[in-house]
C-alpha positions, 0 to 999 in steps of 0.5 A: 801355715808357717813355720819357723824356729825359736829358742826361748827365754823367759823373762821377769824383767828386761835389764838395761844392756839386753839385746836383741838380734833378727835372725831366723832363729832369734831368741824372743823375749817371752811373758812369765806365762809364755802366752805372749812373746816380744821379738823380731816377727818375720813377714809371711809375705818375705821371710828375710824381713821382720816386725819388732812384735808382741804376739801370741805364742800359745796359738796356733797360728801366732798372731801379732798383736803390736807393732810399731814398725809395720810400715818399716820392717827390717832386715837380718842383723837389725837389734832391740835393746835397751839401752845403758840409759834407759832407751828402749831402742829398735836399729836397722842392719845400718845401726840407723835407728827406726823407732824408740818408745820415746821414754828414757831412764827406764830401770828395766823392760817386761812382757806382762801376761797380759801382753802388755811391753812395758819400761818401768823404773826402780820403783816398779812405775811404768814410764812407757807402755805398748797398751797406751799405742795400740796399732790393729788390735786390743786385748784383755786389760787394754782401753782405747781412750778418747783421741786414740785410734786403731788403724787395720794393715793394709791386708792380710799380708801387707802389714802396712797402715791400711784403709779402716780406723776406728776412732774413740774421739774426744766428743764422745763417739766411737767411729769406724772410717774409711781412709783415703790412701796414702794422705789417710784423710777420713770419709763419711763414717760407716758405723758410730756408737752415736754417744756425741757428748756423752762417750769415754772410752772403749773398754776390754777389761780382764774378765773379757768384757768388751763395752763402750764407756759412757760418762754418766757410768752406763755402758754400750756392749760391743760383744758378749763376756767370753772367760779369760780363763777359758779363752785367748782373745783379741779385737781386731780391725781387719783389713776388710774395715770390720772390727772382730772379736775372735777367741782361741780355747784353751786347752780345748775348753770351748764349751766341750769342743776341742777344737782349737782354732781362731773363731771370730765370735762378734763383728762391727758392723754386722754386715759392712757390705749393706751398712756403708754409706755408698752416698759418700761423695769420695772413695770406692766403697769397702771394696776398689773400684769397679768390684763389688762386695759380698759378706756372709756369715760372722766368721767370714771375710768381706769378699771383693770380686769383678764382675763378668769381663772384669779382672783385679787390676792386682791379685794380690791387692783387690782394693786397688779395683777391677779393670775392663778386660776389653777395650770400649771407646767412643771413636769407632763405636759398635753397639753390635760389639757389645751385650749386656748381662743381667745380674740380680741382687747387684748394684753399684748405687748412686752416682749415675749421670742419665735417669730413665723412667718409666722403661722396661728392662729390654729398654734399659739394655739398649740405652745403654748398648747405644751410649758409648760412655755407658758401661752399667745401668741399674734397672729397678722393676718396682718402678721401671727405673734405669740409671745409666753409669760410667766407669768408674763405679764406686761402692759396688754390693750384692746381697739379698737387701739389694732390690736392683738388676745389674746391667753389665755391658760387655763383649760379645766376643772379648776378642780386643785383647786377644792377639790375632792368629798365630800366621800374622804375628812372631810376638814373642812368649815374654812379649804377650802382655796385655798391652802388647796384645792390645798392639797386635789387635790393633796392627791385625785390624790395619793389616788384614786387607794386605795378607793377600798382597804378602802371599804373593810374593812366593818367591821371597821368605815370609815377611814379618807383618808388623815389621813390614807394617812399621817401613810403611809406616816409616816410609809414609806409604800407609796406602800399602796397608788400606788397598782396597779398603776406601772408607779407611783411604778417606781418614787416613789420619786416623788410621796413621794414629791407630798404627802409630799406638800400635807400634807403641803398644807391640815395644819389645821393652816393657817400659816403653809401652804405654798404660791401658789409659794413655791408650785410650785417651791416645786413640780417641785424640785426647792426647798427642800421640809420640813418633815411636822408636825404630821397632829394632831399637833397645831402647829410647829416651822416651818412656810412658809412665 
């Protein structure tokens, strides 16, 4: 849990003049209540960089609620003020300004008990308010109006504009969407109030009820009244694309429990994982490519995860998909390298470009271990149906709704980003990436027939087998490399192209080796492959990016 220091002040109203300063023990602005605080909010993810925020300040954790600057955060030493006329006005550590809240002559500033930032004049009328632009979240006495929109944070610890928005739009229909990143064009929607022609607005009045307005007077509950008095509460749209509502008990008073935390009490859609539309056309589902989603309970996060010999492509940013762990092309091709797993309750639906039926499961498995393109079949046993898929695979799910078998092909030993024994290679510890793994398999396959040759030679020191690989190579003598191996004699063009990725793939300089998928399309003669720099070299003016 975080920690970090403030010196407090309350405040009725905000005078013109009033500044504020990020520091590590900035000063907020509090509510006459001392729930809310407005201020300069530090990152989790780096403390040296804040959000101007409004949060709650009673909880435990804080939680932001508003903030016009997550895609901007700024420095120590940038200021809020308002200004001798009026401006309320966010500036950088550059005194460059990063937002203003597009109002001028306000009187003065104030953080309602509501939570609400408001600039009003002399006669106490508001001529801006932070409700009217909300950004995740919406709290008690808020109303999300037709044409508005909340936009989740890109995770939990990005908080730039995310994946999810959820939409009140003017025909009448409250939607949640997925988001094509960054241009955030909308795909199909995941959830409607299917109120077209006859929808307001999304109300979360002051008493804690959270409904859907419709303009005949009726409503469409979203979530069941929790007490203001009893509770904090907020909805969010999470990262993970669910609109929650969560409550926090005040003073321990949450039906006679003490418990003072977070809980999530309502979500939309009950279960995102089922209720996603995976016939889209575009996108990767809830989840990125490749993975798959799983969600249980009310109060737990959609989780996203890889399947068998798969890992995320970034740890810290599973939306961006999983990746192979192996290497699978067509060239060269081996059914006998590779098995397939069978997972229940799995699927990645729709999308498939080969359809067999009626097949047993064992037949399902071959068809796919014999194609090379092939990388998942889904086998469904009421009808004997498979579907043949190739990467990448979109809307992944698990869960009991899910009546199809996952056939996942992997390999059998998992060894082509494994680096060959220690006795013939010297790569160093920060050389041990995986695309210079890659390079050190593909050199061991070329040079395995010459070890012989090498120990021979006992009377000189031990050469290095992919510096001795590269003079043959520089030298045109790839002979030396394929004694006694005919079938690689007969194609030497292909072995020259293997050795010449390789070397590219075992650059001591990281920005010199290629991507996993320039390799592929490299050794499959999708593309052409480069001269690559002298393995001795610093650097080179050519780069793979």
């Amino acid at each position: 849990m975080r920690t970090f220091a403030f010196f407090y002040k309350r405040y009725t109203n905000i005078t013109r003049g009033t500044t504020l300063t990020a520091q590590g023990s900035a000063s907020p602005w509090l509510s006459p209540s001392g729930d809310f605080a407005v201020g300069f909010y530090p990152l989790d993810s780096d403390t040296s960089l804040f959000l101007l925020a409004v949060w709650y300040d009673s909880t435990s954790p804080k939680v932001v609620v508003w903030s016009p600057n997550r895609n901007a955060p700024v420095a120590a030493g940038s200021t809020l003020q308002l200004t001798s006329d009026g401006r309320l006005s966010l500036e950088d550590q550059d005194r460059k300004e990063v937002w203003n809240a597009g109002a001028a002559n306000a009187s003065f500033a104030a953080l309602l008990d509501t939570g609400n930032l408001v600039l009003a004049n002399s006669s106490s009328n508001f001529l801006w308010q932070s409700f009217d632009f909300p950004t995740d979240t919406l709290l008690p006495g808020q109303v999300l109006t037709q044409g508005s929109s909340l936009r989740s944070q890109l995770t939990d610890s990005d908080t730039s504009d995310g994946r999810f928005q959820l939409v009140a739009e003017i025909n009448g229909n409250l939607v949640l969407y997925p988001l094509n990143l960054p241009t955030a064009n909308q795909y199909t929607a995941y959830w409607s109030t299917v109120t077209t022609g006859s929808g307001n607005q999304l109300v979360y009045n002051e008493t804690g009820s959270l409904y859907y307005a419709l303009s005949n007077g009726t409503i469409v509950n979203i979530s069941s009244a929790y007490s203001t008095s009893n509770f904090y509460q907020r909805a969010r749209l999470d990262p993970d694309g669910v609109f929650r509502r969560y409550i926090y008990a005040k003073n321990g008073t949450a039906g006679g429990s003490s418990s003072e935390t977070w809980n999530a009490v309502t979500k939309v859609p009950i279960d995102i994982c089922q209720d996603f539309d995976p016939q889209q056309e575009f996108g990767s589902g809830v989840c990125g490519f490749n993975s798959y989603c799983s969600s249980v309970g009310d109060q737990v996060r959609v989780n996203c995860m890889c399947p068998q010999q798969y890992s995320f492509v970034d740890p810290d940013k599973k939306y961006k998909g999983c990746k192979q762990d192996f290497l699978q092309t067509c060239e060269g091709y081996n059914p006998d390298d590779f098995e397939m797993i069978a997972v229940d309750n799995l699927d990645w639906p729709y999308f498939a470009y080969e359809q067999y039926k009626p097949v047993a499961q064992d037949q399902c498995e071959q068809y796919c271990l014999e194609d090379c393109f092939c990388v998942f079949a889904t086998f469904w046993s009421d009808e004997g149906g498979c579907w043949k898929k190739r990467q990448p695979l979109a809307h992944g799910r698990t869960g009991s709704y899910v009546q199809r078998t996952a056939l996942i092909k992997v390999s059998k030993s998992n060894a082509s980003l494994t680096p060959p024994p220690g006795t013939v290679t010297t790569i160093t510890k920060k050389q041990r990436t995986p695309m210079n793994r890659v390079g050190s398999a593909l050199l061991w396959k070329n040079l395995e027939t010459a070890i012989g040759e090498v120990e021979e030679e006992e009377e000189k020191e031990e050469p290095v087998l992919v510096y001795w690989a590269y003079d043959c190579f520089r030298e045109g003598r790839l002979d030396l490399l394929l004694k006694n191996d005919e079938e690689a004699m007969s194609d030497s063009r292909r072995v020259g192209r293997f050795v010449t990725v390789a070397i590219w793939c075992i650059q001591e300089d990281p920005l010199l080796r290629p991507s996993m998928h320039t390799v592929t399309q490299m050794l499959e003669g999708a593309v052409p492959v480069p001269m690559p720099p002298d393995l001795s070299s610093s650097g080179s003016s050519q780069q793979f990016q």
